[in-house]
C-alpha positions in Angstrom: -8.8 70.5 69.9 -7.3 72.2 73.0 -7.6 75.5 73.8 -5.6 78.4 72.2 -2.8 80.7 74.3 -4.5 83.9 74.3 -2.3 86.7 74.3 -2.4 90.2 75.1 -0.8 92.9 72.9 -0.6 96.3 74.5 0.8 99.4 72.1 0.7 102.8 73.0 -0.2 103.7 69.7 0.4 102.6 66.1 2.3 105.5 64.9 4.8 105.2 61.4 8.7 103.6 63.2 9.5 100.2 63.6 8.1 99.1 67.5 4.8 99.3 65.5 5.9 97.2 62.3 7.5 94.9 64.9 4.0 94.8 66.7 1.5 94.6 63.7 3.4 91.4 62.8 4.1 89.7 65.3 0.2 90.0 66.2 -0.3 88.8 62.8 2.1 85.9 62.9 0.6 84.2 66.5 -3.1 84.3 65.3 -3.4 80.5 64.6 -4.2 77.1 66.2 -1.7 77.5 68.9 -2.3 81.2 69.8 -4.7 84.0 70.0 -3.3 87.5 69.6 -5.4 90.4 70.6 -4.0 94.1 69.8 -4.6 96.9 72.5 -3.5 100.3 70.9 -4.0 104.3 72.0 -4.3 107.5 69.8 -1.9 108.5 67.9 -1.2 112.0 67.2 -1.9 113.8 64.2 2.1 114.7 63.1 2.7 110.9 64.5 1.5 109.2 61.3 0.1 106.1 61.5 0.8 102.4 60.3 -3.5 101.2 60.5 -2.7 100.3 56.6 -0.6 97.7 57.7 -2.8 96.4 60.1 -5.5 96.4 57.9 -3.8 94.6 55.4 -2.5 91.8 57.8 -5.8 91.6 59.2 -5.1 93.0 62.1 -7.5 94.4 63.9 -7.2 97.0 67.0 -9.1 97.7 70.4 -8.4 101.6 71.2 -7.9 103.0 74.3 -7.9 106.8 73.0 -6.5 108.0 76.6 -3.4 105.9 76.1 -1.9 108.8 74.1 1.9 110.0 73.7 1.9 112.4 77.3 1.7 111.8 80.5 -1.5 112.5 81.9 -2.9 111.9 85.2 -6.4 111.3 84.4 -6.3 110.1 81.0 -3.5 107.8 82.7 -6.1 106.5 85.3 -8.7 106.3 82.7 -6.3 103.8 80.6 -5.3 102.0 83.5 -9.3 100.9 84.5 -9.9 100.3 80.8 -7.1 97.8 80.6 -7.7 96.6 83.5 -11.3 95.8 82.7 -10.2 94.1 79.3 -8.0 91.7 81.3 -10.5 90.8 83.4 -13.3 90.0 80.7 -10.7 88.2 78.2 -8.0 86.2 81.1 -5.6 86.1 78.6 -2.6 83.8 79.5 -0.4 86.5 78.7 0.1 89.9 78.7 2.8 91.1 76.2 3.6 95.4 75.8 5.5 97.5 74.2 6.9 100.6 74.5 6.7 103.0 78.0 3.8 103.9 78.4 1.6 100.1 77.7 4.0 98.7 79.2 3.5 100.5 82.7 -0.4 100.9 82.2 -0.4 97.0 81.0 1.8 95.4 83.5 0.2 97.7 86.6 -3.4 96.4 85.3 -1.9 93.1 85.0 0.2 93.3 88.8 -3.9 94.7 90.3 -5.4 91.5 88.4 -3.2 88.6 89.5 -3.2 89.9 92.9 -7.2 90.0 93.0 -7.9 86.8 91.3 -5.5 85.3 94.3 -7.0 86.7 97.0 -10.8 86.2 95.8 -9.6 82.7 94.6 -7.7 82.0 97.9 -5.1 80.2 95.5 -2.1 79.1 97.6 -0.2 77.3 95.0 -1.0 78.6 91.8 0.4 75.9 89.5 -1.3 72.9 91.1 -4.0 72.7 88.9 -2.9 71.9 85.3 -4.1 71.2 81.6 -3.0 68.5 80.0 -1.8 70.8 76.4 0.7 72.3 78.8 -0.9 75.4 80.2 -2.6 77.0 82.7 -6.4 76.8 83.8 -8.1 80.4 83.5 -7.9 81.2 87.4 -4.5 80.8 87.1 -2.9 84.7 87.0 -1.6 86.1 84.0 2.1 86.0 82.8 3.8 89.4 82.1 6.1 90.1 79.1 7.7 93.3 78.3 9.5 94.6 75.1 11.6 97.4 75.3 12.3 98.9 71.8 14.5 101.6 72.6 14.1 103.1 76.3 13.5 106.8 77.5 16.8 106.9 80.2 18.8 109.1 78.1 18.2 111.7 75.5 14.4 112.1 76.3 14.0 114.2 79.9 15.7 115.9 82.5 17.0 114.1 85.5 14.4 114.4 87.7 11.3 112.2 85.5 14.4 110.2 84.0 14.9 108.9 87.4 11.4 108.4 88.4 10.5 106.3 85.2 13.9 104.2 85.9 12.4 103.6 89.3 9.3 102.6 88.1 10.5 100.4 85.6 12.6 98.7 88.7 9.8 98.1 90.5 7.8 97.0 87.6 10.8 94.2 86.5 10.2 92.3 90.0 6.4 91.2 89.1 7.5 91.2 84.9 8.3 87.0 84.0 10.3 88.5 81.3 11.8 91.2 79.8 12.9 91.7 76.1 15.5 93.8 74.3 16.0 94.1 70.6 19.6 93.9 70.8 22.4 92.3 73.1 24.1 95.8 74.0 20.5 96.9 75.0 20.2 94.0 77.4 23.3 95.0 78.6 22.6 98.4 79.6 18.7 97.4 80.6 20.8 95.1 83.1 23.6 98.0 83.8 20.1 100.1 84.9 19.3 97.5 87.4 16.3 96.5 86.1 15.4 92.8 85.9 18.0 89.9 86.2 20.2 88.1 83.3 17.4 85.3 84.0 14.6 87.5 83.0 15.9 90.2 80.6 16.9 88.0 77.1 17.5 89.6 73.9 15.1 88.8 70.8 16.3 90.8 67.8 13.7 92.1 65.4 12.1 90.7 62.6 10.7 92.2 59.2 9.6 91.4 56.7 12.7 91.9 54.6 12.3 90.3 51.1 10.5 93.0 49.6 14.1 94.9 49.9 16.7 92.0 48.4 15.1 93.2 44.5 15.4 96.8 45.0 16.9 97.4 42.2 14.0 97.1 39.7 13.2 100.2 41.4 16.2 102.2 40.3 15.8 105.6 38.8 12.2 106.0 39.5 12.7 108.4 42.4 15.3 110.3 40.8 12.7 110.6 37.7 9.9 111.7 40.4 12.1 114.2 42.0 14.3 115.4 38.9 17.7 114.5 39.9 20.1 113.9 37.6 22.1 110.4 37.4 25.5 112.1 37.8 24.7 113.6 41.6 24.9 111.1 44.2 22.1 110.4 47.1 22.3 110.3 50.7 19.0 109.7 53.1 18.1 110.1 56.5 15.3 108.0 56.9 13.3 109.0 60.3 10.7 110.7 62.1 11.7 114.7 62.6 11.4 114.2 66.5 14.1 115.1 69.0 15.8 111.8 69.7 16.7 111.5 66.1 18.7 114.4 65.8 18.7 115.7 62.1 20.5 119.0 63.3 23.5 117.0 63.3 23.0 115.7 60.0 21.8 119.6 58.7 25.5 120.3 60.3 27.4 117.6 58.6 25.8 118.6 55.2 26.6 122.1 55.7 30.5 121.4 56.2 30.5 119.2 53.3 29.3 121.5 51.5 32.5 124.5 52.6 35.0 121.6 52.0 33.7 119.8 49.5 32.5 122.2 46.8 32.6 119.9 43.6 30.9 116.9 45.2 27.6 116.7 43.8 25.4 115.3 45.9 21.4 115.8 47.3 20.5 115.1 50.9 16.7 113.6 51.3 15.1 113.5 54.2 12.6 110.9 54.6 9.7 111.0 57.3 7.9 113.5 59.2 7.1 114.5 63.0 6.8 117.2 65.4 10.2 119.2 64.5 9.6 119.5 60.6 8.9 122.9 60.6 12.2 124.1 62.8 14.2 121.6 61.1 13.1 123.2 57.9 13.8 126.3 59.4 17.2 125.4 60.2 17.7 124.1 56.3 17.2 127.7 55.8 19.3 129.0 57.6 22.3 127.4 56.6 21.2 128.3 53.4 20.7 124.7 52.3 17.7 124.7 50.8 18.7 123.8 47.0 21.0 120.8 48.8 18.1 119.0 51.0 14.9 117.8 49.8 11.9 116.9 52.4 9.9 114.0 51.4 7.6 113.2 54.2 6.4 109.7 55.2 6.8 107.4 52.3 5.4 104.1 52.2 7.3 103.1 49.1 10.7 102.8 50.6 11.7 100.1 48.5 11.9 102.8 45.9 13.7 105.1 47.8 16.1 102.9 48.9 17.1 101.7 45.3 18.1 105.1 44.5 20.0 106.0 47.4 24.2 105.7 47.3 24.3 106.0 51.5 21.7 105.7 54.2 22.8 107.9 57.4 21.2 107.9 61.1 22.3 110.3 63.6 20.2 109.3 67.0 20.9 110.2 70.1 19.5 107.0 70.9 18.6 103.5 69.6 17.1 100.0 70.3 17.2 98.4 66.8 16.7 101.0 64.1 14.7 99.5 61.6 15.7 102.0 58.7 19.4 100.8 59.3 17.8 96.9 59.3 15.8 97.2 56.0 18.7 99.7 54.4 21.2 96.6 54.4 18.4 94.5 53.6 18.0 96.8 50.2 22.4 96.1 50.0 23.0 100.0 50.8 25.9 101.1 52.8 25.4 103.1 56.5 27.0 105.6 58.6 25.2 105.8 61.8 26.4 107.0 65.6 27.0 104.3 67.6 24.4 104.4 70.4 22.0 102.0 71.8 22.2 98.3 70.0 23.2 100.1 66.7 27.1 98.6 67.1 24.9 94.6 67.4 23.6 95.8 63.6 27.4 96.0 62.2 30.4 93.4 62.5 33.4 94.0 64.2 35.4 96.9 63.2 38.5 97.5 61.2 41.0 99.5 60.6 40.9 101.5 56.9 43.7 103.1 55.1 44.2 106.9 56.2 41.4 106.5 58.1 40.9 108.5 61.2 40.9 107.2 64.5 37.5 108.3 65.7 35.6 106.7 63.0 34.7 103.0 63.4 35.1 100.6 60.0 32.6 98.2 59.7 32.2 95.8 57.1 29.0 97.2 56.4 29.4 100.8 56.9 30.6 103.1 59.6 30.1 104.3 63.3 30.2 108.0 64.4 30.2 108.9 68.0 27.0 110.6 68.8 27.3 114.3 67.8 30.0 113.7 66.4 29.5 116.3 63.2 33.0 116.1 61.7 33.1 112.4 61.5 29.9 112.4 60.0 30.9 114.7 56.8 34.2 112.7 56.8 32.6 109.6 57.0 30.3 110.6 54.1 32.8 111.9 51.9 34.6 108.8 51.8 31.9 106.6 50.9 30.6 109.0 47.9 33.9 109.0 46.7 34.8 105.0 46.5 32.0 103.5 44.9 33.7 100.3 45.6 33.7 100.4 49.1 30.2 101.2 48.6 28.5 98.0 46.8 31.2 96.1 49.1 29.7 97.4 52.3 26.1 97.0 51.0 26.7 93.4 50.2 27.8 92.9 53.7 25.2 94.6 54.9 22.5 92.2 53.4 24.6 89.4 54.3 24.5 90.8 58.0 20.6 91.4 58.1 18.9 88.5 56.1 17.7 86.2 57.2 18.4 86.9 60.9 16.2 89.6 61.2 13.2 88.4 58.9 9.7 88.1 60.5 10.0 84.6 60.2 12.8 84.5 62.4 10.8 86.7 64.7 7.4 84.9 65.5 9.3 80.9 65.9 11.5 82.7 68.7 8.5 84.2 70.6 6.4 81.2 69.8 8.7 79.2 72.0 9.2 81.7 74.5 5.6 81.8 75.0 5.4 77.8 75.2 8.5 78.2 77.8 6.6 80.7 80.1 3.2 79.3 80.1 5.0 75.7 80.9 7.4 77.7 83.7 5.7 76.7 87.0 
């Protein structure tokens, strides 16, 4: 039998969002005779959540490195670095796979330190001469880099200054990186537009999830309207997200609180589904407009099948976006979105058309609609409409599941990073 592909997974952490769904099964799905996936995670913190119960039930299991946490930190930094770095060295994986910021600079770095000391101790001068016959390399050989961007941290996360310094670092970082992966074809685009990589190196792999569990939703119905005491005659609309700044629920807190001036008879409750480090001021800001009867917080759910078959309209308002999973699994579950157009969100709808009396600033997709980002008053327009046409409601969440399944099932997922791994490892 030859000898497996051993891979190296490295997460900053496992907290509750989709990078670490994404992650989880994807190790899950290349543990077999052809691969060997090994997990490498941080801490997460407390408000973070955490997703160990889906490891756990894939069978996943984790080596923590507690000082890769959320912040930047010099010595815990260092500390994660020499830990990585030491795990490379005792397991030689083939390759080294990371996702999200900060593994991906500790990995790669420890991974850059490693090739570069196995060549010079090894004296290798051409390092694919020496070849297995199953395709791949011998263990001296140095290890391959892959990098998954989920989202990146350019815009909408810090000032200028660090924004630039990360973007450098990521420059540098794409020269020694064999390749580079977005979750969408407008995020390739703009990982290109921010010089990093070339359109040989940076490809676009869209997610996969595990999506079935949302095309027989509605078995579900009514059950979280029964839970939470709503009435069948008052329509739903969810935000389903961590409270954390690059999400932006203030905009959606706005949009409910205009509906509500112009919209008096509509009856309608706003949920808000997930948790993070701005739950208490976005609370506090419920209060404040005086919304509190209007907008019900629900915390991290794992049942979202559940909540999804009781919801009329699933809303995101981020700042930014790789591949929002709650969009993905929403018109998995045949609900209809409004979502600001940012990041590869515009990749998740079809091409756009022109409604009747629509207005000009609002995108028509045939499975929702896109909002500029921060755009409040297209937002409350945009839900307005869809609560009142009930039509135009199951049509768009028909679409929608038409859209996502099965392109962006886990299935999908692991064959097209199966064969990029077989096309690296073969790469001389």
């Amino acid at each position: 039998m030859p000898d497996k592909i051993k891979i190296l997974r490295i997460f900053s952490r496992l907290n509750i969002g989709g990078p670490a769904i994404h992650t989880i099964l994807l190790t899950a799905g290349l543990n077999d005779d052809r691969f060997e996936s090994i997990l490498v995670k941080g801490s997460e913190d407390p408000y973070e959540g955490n997703m160990l119960y889906l490891a756990k039930e894939k069978g996943v299991d984790s080596i923590i490195i507690p000082e890769m946490g959320r912040n930047v930190s010099l010595l815990g930094d260092i500390r994660a670095f020499l830990k990585i770095y030491h795990l490379v060295k005792k397991e030689k994986p083939h390759i080294i796979h990371t996702h999200t910021a900060k593994a991906g600079a500790l990995g790669r770095w420890a991974g850059i330190s490693y090739n570069l000391i196995t060549i010079c101790q090894s004296k290798i001068k051409k390092l694919n001469s020496f070849r297995k016959p199953y395709g791949f390399p011998v263990t001296s050989y140095p290890v391959r880099l892959v990098h998954t961007f989920h989202g990146h941290v350019f815009y909408g996360y810090f000032n200028p200054l660090k924004t630039y310094l990360f973007l450098l670092i990521e420059r540098l970082l794409g020269l020694f990186t064999d390749r580079i992966i977005t979750v969408s074809e407008k995020q390739r685009d703009e990982i290109l537009r921010f010089k990093i990589g070339n359109g040989k190196k940076v490809i676009s792999i869209p997610l996969g999830l595990e999506l079935e569990r949302f095309l027989d939703v509605e078995r579900f119905k009514g059950l979280l309207r029964k839970e939470l005491g709503i009435p069948l005659d008052l329509k739903l609309v969810g935000i389903v997200a961590r409270i954390v700044p690059i999400k932006n629920h203030k905009m959606f807190i706005e949009a409910v609180s205009e509906l509500k001036e112009t919209s008096e008879v509509l009856k309608v409750k706003f949920l808000i589904v997930g948790d993070g480090e701005l739950r208490r001021k976005i609370e506090d800001y419920v209060r404040e407009k005086g919304l509190q009867e209007d907008i019900i917080f629900l915390g991290f759910r794992r049942d979202l099948e559940k909540i999804y078959a009781d919801l009329d309209l699933v809303v995101l308002t981020s700042l930014n976006e790789g591949s929002p999973v709650a969009l993905i699994e929403a018109m998995a579950a045949a609900r209809p979105v409004i979502s600001t157009d940012v990041g590869g969100v515009g990749n998740l709808l079809s091409s756009e058309f022109k409604a009747h009396n629509s207005k000009s600033h609002l995108k028509y997709c045939k499975e929702g609609i896109l909002i500029k980002s921060g755009d409040v008053d297209g937002l409350a327009t945009a839900t307005k409409e869809l609560l009142e046409n009930e039509e135009l409601r199951e049509k768009m969440g028909l679409e929608g599941r038409k859209r996502v399944y099965p392109k962006y099932d886990i299935s999908r997922l692991i064959e097209d990073v199966r064969k990029l791994y077989q096309e690296i490892i073969s790469e001389r």
